[in-house]
NUZA-928083 format. One record per residue (C-alpha): x negated, y, z. Coordinates in steps of 0.25 Angstrom, whole numbers, padded with zeros to 4 digits, always signed. Layout:
% residues N
XYZ;...
This chain:
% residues 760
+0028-0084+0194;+0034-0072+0190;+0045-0062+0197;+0057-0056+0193;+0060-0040+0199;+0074-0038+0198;+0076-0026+0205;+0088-0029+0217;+0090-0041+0213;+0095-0048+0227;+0105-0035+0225;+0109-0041+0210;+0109-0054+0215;+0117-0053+0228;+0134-0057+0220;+0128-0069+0218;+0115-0072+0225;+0125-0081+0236;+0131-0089+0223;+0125-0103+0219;+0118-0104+0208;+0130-0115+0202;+0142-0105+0203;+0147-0106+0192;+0154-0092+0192;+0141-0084+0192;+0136-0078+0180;+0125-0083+0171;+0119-0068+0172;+0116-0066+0186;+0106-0055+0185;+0102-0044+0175;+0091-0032+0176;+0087-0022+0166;+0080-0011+0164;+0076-0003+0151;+0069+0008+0145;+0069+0016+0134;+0058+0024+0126;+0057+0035+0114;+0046+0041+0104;+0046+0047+0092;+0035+0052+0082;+0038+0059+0070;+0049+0051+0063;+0047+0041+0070;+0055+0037+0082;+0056+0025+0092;+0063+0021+0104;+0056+0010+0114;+0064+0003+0125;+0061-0008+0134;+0069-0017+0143;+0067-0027+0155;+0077-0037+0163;+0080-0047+0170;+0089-0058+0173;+0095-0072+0181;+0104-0080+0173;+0111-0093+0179;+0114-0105+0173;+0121-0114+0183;+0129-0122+0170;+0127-0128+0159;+0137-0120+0151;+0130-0107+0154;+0122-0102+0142;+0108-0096+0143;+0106-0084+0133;+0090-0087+0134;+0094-0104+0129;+0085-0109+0139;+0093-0117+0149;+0105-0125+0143;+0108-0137+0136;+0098-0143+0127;+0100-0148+0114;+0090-0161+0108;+0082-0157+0098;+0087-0162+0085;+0079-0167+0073;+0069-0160+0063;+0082-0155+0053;+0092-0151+0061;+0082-0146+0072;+0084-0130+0076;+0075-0119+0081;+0086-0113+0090;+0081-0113+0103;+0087-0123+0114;+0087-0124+0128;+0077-0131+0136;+0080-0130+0150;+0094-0141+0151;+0103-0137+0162;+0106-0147+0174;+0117-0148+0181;+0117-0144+0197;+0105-0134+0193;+0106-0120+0189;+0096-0111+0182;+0093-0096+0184;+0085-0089+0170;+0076-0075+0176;+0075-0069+0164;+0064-0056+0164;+0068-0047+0150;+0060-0036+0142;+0064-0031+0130;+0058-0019+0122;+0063-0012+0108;+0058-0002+0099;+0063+0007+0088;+0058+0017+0079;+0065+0025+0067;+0057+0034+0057;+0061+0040+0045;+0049+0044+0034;+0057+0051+0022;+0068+0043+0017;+0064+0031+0024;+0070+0027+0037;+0064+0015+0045;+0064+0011+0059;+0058-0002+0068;+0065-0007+0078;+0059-0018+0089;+0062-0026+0102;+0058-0037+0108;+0061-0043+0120;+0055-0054+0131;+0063-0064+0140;+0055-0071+0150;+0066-0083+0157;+0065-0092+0168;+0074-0102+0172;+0073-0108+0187;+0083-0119+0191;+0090-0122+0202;+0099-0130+0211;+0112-0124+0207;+0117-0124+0222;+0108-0114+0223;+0111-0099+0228;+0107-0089+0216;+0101-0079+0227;+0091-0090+0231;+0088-0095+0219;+0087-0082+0213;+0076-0078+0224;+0069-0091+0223;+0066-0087+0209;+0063-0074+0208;+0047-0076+0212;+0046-0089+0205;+0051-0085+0190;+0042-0090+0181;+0037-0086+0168;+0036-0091+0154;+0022-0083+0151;+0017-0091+0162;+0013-0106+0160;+0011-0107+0176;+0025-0102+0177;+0030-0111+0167;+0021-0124+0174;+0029-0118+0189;+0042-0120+0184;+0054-0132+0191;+0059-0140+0182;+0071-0137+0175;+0065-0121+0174;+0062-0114+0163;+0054-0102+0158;+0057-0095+0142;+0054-0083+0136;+0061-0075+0126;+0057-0066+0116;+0064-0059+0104;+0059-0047+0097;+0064-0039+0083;+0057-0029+0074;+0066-0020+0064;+0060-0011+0052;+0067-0005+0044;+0066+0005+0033;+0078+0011+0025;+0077+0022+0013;+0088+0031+0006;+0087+0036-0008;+0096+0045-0016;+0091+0040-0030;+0091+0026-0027;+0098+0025-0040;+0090+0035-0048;+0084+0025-0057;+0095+0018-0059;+0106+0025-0064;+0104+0024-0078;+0112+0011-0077;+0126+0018-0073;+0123+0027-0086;+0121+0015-0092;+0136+0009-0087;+0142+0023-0093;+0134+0025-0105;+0123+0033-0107;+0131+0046-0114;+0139+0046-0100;+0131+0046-0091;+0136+0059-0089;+0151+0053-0084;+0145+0051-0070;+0136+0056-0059;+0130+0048-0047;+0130+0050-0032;+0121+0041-0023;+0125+0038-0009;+0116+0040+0002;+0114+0027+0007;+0107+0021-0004;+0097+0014+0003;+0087+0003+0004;+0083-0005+0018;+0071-0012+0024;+0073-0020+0037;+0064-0031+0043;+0066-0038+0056;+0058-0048+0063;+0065-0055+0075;+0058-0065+0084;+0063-0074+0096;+0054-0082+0104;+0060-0092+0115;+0050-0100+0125;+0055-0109+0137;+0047-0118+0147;+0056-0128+0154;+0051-0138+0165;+0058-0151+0163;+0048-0160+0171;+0040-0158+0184;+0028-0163+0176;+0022-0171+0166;+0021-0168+0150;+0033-0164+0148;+0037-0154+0160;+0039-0143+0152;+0047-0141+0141;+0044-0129+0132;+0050-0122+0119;+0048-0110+0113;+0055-0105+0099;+0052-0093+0090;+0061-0087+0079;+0057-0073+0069;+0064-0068+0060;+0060-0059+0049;+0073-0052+0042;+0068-0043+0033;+0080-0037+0025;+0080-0026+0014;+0093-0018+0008;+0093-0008-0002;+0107-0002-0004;+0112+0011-0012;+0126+0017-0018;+0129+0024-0029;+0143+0035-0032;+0146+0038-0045;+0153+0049-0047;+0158+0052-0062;+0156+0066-0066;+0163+0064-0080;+0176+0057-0078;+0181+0058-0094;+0167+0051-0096;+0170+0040-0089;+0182+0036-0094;+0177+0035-0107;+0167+0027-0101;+0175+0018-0095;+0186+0017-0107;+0182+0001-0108;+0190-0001-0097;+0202-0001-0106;+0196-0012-0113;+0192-0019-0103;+0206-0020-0095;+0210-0026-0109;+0198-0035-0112;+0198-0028-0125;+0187-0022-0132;+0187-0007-0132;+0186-0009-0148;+0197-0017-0149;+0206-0008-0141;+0202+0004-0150;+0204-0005-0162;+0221-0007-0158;+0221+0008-0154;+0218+0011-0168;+0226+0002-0174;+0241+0004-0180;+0245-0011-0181;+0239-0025-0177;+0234-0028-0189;+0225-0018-0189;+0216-0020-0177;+0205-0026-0183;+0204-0041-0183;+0193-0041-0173;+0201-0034-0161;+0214-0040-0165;+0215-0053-0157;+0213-0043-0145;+0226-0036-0151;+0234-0046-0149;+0227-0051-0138;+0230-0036-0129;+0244-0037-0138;+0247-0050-0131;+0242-0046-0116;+0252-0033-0116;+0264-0043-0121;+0265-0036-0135;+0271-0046-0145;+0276-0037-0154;+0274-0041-0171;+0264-0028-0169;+0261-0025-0155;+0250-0015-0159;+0257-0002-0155;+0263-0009-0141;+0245-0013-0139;+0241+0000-0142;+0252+0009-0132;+0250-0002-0119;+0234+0001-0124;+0236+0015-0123;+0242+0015-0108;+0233+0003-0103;+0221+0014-0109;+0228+0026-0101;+0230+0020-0089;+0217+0012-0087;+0208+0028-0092;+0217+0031-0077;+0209+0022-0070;+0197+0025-0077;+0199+0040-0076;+0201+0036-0059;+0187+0027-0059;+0181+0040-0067;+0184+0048-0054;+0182+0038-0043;+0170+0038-0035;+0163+0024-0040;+0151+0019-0030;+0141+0008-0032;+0131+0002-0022;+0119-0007-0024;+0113-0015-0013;+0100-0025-0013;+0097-0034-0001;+0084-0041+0004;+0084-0050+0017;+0073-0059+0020;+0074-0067+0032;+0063-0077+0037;+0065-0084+0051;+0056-0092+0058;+0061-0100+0071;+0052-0111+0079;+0055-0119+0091;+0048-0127+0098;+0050-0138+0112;+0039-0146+0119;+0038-0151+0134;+0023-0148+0141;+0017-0152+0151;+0011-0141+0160;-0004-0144+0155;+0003-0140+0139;+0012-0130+0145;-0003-0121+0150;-0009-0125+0136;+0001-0121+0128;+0009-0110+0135;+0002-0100+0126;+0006-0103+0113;+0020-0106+0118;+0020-0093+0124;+0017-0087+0112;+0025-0095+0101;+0013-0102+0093;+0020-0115+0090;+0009-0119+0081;-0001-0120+0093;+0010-0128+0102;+0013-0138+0090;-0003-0140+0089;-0003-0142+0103;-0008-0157+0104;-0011-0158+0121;-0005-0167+0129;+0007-0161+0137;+0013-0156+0127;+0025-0162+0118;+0033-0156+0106;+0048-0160+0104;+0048-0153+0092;+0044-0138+0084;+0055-0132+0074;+0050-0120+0064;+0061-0116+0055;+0059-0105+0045;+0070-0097+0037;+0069-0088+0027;+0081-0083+0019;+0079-0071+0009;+0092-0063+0005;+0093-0054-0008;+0107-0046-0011;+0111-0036-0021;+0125-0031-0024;+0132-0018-0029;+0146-0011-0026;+0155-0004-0033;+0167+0005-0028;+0176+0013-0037;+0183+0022-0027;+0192+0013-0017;+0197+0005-0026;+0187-0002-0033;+0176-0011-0023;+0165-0020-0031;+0153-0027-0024;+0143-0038-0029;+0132-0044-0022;+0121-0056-0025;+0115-0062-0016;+0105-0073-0016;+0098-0081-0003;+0086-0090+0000;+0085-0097+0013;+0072-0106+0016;+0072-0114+0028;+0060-0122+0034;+0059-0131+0047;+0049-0137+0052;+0050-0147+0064;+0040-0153+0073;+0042-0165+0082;+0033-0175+0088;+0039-0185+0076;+0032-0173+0067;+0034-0165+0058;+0047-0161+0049;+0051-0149+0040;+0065-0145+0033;+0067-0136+0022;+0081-0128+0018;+0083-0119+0006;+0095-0110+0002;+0097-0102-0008;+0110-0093-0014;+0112-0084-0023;+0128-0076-0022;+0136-0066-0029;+0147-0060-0025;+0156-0050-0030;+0169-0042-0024;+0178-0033-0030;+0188-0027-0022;+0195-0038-0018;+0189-0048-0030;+0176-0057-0026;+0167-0067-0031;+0155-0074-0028;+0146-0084-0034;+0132-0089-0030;+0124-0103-0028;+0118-0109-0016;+0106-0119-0017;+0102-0126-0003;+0091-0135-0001;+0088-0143+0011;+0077-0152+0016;+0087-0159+0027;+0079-0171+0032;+0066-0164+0040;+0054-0170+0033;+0037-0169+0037;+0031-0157+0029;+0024-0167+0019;+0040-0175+0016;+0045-0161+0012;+0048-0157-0003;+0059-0149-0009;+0065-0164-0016;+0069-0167-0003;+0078-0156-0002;+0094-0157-0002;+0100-0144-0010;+0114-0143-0014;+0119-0130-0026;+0131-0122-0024;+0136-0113-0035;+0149-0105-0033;+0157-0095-0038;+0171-0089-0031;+0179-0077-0036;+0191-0070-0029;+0206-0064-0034;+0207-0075-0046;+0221-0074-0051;+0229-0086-0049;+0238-0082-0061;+0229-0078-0071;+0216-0084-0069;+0216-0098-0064;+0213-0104-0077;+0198-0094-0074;+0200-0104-0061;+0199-0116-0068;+0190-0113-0079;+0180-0112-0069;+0183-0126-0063;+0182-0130-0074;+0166-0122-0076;+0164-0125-0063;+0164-0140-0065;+0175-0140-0052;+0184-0149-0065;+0185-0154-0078;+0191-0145-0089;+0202-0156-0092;+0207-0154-0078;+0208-0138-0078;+0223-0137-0081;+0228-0145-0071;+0219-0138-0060;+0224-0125-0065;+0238-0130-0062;+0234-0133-0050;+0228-0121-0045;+0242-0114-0050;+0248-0123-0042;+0241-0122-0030;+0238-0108-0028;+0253-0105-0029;+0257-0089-0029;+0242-0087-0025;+0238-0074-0034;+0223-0075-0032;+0212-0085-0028;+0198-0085-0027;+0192-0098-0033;+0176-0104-0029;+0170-0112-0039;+0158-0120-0033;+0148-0129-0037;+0139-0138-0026;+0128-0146-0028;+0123-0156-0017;+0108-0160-0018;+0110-0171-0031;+0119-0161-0037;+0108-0150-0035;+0099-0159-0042;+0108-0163-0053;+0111-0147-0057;+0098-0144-0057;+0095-0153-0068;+0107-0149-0074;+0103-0135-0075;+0088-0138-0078;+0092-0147-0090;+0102-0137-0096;+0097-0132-0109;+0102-0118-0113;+0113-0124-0121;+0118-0131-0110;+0118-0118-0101;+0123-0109-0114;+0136-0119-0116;+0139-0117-0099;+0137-0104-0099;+0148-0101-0110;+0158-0112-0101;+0155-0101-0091;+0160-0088-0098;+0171-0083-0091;+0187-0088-0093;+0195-0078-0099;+0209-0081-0102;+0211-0073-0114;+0200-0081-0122;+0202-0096-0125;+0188-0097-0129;+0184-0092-0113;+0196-0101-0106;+0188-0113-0102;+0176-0120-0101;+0176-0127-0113;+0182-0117-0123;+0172-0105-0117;+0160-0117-0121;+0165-0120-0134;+0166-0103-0138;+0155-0097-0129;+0144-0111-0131;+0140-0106-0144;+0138-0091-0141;+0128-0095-0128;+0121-0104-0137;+0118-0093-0148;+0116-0084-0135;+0105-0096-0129;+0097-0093-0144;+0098-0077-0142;+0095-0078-0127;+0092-0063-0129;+0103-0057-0135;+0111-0046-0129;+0119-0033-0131;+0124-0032-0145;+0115-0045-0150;+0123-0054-0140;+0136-0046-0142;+0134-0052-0158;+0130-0067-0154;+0144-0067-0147;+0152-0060-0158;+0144-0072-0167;+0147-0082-0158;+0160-0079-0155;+0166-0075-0171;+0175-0088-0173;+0182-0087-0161;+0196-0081-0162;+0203-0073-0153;+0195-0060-0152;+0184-0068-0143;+0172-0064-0153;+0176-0050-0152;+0177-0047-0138;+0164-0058-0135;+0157-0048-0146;+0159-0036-0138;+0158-0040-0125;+0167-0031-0118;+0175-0038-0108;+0169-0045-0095;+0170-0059-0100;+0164-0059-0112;+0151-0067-0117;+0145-0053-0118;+0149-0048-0104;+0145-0061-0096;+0131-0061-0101;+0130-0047-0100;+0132-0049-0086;+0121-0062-0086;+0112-0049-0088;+0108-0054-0104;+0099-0045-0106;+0090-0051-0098;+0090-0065-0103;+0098-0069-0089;+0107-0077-0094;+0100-0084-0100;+0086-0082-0090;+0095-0088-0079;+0099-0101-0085;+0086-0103-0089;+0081-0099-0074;+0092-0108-0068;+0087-0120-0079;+0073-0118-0074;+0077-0114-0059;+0085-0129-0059;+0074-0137-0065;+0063-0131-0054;+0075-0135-0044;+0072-0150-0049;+0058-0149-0048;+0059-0143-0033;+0069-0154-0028;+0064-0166-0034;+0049-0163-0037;+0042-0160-0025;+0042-0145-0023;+0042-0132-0013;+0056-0130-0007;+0051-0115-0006;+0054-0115-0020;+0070-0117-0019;+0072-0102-0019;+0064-0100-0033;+0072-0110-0038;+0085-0105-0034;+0082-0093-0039;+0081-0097-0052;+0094-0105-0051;+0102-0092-0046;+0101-0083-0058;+0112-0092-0064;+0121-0094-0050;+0119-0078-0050;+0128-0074-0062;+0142-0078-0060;+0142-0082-0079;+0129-0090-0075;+0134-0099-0062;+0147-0102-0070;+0138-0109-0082;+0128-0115-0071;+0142-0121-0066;+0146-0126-0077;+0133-0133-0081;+0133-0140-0070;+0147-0145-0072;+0144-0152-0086;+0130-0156-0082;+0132-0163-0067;+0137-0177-0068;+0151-0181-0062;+0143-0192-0053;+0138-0179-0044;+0152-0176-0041;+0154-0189-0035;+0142-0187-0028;+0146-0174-0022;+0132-0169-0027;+0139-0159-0036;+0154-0153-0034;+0161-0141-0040;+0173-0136-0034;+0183-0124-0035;+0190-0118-0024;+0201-0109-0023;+0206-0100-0013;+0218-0092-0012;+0228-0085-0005;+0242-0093-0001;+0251-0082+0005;+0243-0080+0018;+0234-0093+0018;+0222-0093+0010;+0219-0108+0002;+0211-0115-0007;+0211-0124-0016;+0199-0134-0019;+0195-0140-0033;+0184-0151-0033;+0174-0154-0043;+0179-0164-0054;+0176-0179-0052;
């Protein structure tokens, strides 16, 4: 048996030595001794700091309401079965009325750090690791704390000890506890972080001004290392019987994380050196507040009566003409004055932005985190208990679970495994203080694996989940839109049972935006329900009036499309998608150009199909088309719609143009079309993994085929919208497929929604 010295402690017992043990005012704390020191080196640029640290303490538990930090005594939960079963540690020792417990804990804890610096590179490692040894001895709750305390002292046992463990009463208990954490990390700063890349912002400006601006890099431009290994170790020996085979009851649980994390971040100011320059540069702007080509503009400037604005710009005449509320026989002259103001007063702006301070920042994040936990209970006889107190004592479960002697039987072994890997990159952009813009993709992949043992034998359960989410702020605007896949092997099955077919997976496509105008932009609202699936086209007006109705005098709402996919839904859309020829994905893609109220052709569904279907379909058969090329096939495509619509979808100025939205689909890399055909071949490996025996370690490599597409907010509309025409009504009824649009808004000082269901 072992000894605790505890310097004075009749002295540190004496206000409440006389006190029975069952007083319920006494604290669970009864005791606590410490004593630490601290130690310093340094070589070169290197410096470390060593410390050390031992205690002691007696806690009492005279109830069973009081909590023990260490989970050792307490009330024990049954074990559950294989699925739902946990590795979090549970008590082993159940508390008895009319008894009380005191735990003699023995502590030592020792940490390290070192710093160093080798050029630009700053690193540092950082340690500690600490060591529990309990003991819990029970008593008749009558007694006096002084007597018991003095009858234990020279009898505490010890749980390195098998002897100690073999000596214990029954209803005692032994545990050890272990933690320890390791930290390195590594940081660098540069100055010409963006040294090779600065040729695209001369790009932006033009190359014959990259004159108008100079650049200042901020000092924390940086990049980050850091990996961290954090281990827990938990082992308790409980005598339950006098004797016999299951006398002793034994479990031991270890956990380690891995969390290795990397972040590289940098920031930019750009200061403009040649403010005329810039607004030259930045003269578009004009146009673009008017959604009006910068030619056209120049056409009416020049221009001494309608008539002669040349036939191609006139409809945009009339159209600017109307929007200003002239209905003058010639409303040229009146145009061209509220042109001349509008110009004047925007070149203000632009002079302001000119000389403001403008900032932008790039970040890119890695996280990989891999956890591994294991628990395990047994009972032993003493004979099993001397046999196998080595490997318990040092965590090898694989040599306990081989263990076939007699004395010894296992309730059951739990290994669960995680890993979950993050990736993250974003920009910001600040224009002075008034002007905040930040965007930031993300994506996730999560693997979980259990493995249960039992004396009924051997089960495993699989989980998958993987996301992909963009989102975006500006100011006070905001949107967001991603996809979720989640696959789950629910029913714990034996190793050779197990195959990714038996996997339940649902889908989860969504898109929300913030500040949507009420006033001006419900039929946007609609249109989308409408692409969305959420309802038929035939039932859009009487929505829309509904809406109005509903949301009142609210002047903005943020509106959430959604689409989910239960496990036969999931199936269903992946055929869909894999069965889709590039027709099919050409005629969605134009159903999901974006509504724009000045343009019949682009106010709904069906009218963006009929206009915009057979420019993608001249688009599918020159797949490589860009620049000035597809600038023409639009202008070709588009020549017999009225209306100005060929000649502003030719030049592909303003934001929701054909020329714009595939600009953005980064077309001269093929990806609009590379990701459809990624997302078509993505979904039909999907079929093969889920109804053909396959790996479930695959789910993540398929995903990530399938998230190109959710990735792009042009691409998840037409991915939407597919799925709409191609899933059958029966999977509605079903709830194996359901779309829905929600609404929220702002009624005075209460903030509602509003929820629209999938169509029936």
């Amino acid at each position: 048996m072992s000894k605790i010295a505890i310097p004075d402690l009749v002295e540190k017992l004496a206000g409440t030595a006389a006190k029975p043990l069952k007083d319920s005012s006494l604290k669970t704390e009864l005791l606590s001794y410490e004593k630490g020191a601290e130690t310093s080196a340094e070589s070169g640029s290197i410096k470390a700091v060593f410390g050390a640290t031992a205690a002691a303490a007696i806690h009492l538990y005279n109830s069973a309401d009081d909590v023990d930090e260490d989970g050792v005594i307490g009330s024990r939960a049954e074990a559950v079965d294989p699925a739902k079963a946990s590795t979090d540690w549970r008590p082993q020792l159940a508390f008895a009325p009319g008894n009380a417990w005191l735990k003699y804990s023995l502590s030592a804890a020792a940490t390290a750090k070192a710093t160093a610096k080798i050029g630009t590179a700053g690193g540092s490692i950082s340690g500690d690791r600490s060591l529990r040894l309990l003991c819990y001895k029970r008593h008749d709750a009558a007694t006096r704390i002084g007597e018991a305390v003095l009858a234990d002292v020279d009898e505490i046992a010890s749980v390195l000890s098998a002897s100690d463990i073999a000596g214990l009463g029954v209803g005692e208990a032994v545990a050890l506890k272990s933690r320890g954490k390791l930290t390195a990390s590594l940081s660098v700063s540069w100055s010409d972080i963006f040294s090779s890349s600065l040729h695209g912002l001369t790009e932006v400006l033009g190359a014959e001004r990259a004159g108008a601006f100079l650049i200042n890099i901020g000092a924390s431009a940086s990049a980050s290392f850091t990996a961290t290994v954090d281990d827990d170790f938990s082992l308790s020996f409980v005598r339950e019987r006098a004797s016999g085979d299951r006398a002793i009851r034994v479990a031991l649980r270890k956990s380690t994380v891995h969390d290795a994390r990397f972040d590289a971040k940098a920031g930019v100011q750009i200061k403009f050196a040649d403010p005329a320059a810039v607004e030259k540069v930045l003269g578009g702007v004009v146009a673009g507040v008017l959604d009006a080509p910068t030619a056209a503009l120049k056409a009416i400037e020049e221009a001494t009566s309608l008539d002669r604005v040349p036939e191609r710009y006139r409809p945009i005449a009339e159209a600017l003409a109307e929007r200003f509320g002239l209905d003058e026989v010639n409303p040229l002259p009146k145009l061209k004055k509220k042109l001349q103001e509008l110009t004047e007063l925007l070149n203000e702006h632009v002079t302001q932005i000119a000389e403001t301070k403008v900032t932008l920042g790039f970040s890119y994040e890695y996280m990989r985190l891999a956890s591994e936990a294991s628990l395990l209970e047994a009972t032993l006889s003493e004979d099993a208990l001397s046999r196998l107190h080595g490997a318990l004592l040092s965590f090898d479960f694989q040599r306990v679970l081989a263990y076939t002697g007699s004395g010894y039987a296992l309730e059951f072994f739990l290994h669960q495994k995680t890993v979950e890997r993050v990736r993250a990159w974003g920009f910001t952009l600040g224009v002075g203080t008034w002007f905040n813009l930040k965007s930031k993709q993300e994506r996730k992949d999560r693997f979980v694996s259990r493995r249960y043992v039992s004396p009924a034998g051997e089960a495993l359960t699989r989980a998958y989940l993987g996301s992909t989410q963009y989102t975006a702020n500006a100011n006070t605007w905001t949107t967001e839109y991603g996809a979720l896949l989640k696959a789950d092997l629910e029913e714990a099955r034996a190793p050779q049972q197990t195959a990714a077919r038996d996997f339940k997976c649902g889908l989860q496509l969504w898109w929300e935006e913030s500040r949507i105008k009420t006033a001006s932009e419900l039929s946007r609202v609609v249109d989308d329900a409408v692409l969305w699936g959420v309802i038929d086209a035939d039932a859009a007006p009487a929505l829309q009036a509904q809406l109005q109705g509903a949301l009142g005098s609210a002047s903005e709402c943020k509106p959430r499309l959604s689409v989910m996919l239960s496990d036969h839904g999931l199936r269903q859309a992946m055929r869909a998608y894999a069965g889709a020829d590039d027709a099919t994905w050409a005629r969605h893609a134009a159903r999901a150009l974006p509504w724009y109220a000045k343009q019949s052709a682009r106010a709904s569904c069906a009218s963006r199909e009929a206009v915009y279907a057979p420019l993608f379909e001249a688009y599918r058969r020159r797949p490589d088309a860009s620049g000035s090329a597809l600038k023409q096939l639009i202008a070709k495509s588009l020549r017999d719609y009225g209306g100005g619509l060929a000649g502003q979808e030719s030049i592909g100025e303003t934001p929701w143009t054909v020329y714009q939205v595939l600009l953005r689909s980064d077309i001269d890399q093929r990806r609009f079309w590379n990701r459809w055909e990624r997302l078509r071949s993505g979904a039909a490996r999907m079929i093969d993994l889920l109804e053909v025996r396959g790996d479930w370690n695959d789910f993540d490599d398929h995903f990530a085929m399938l998230r190109g597409v959710f990735e792009q907010t042009f691409l998840i509309r037409a991915a939407a919208s597919l799925l709409a025409e191609a899933l059958p009504a029966s999977l509605r009824d079903g709830k194996a497929y359901a779309t829905t649009l929600t609404i929220a808004y702002r009624d005075g000082n209460q903030d509602k929604s509003l929820v629209v269901g999938g169509k029936g």
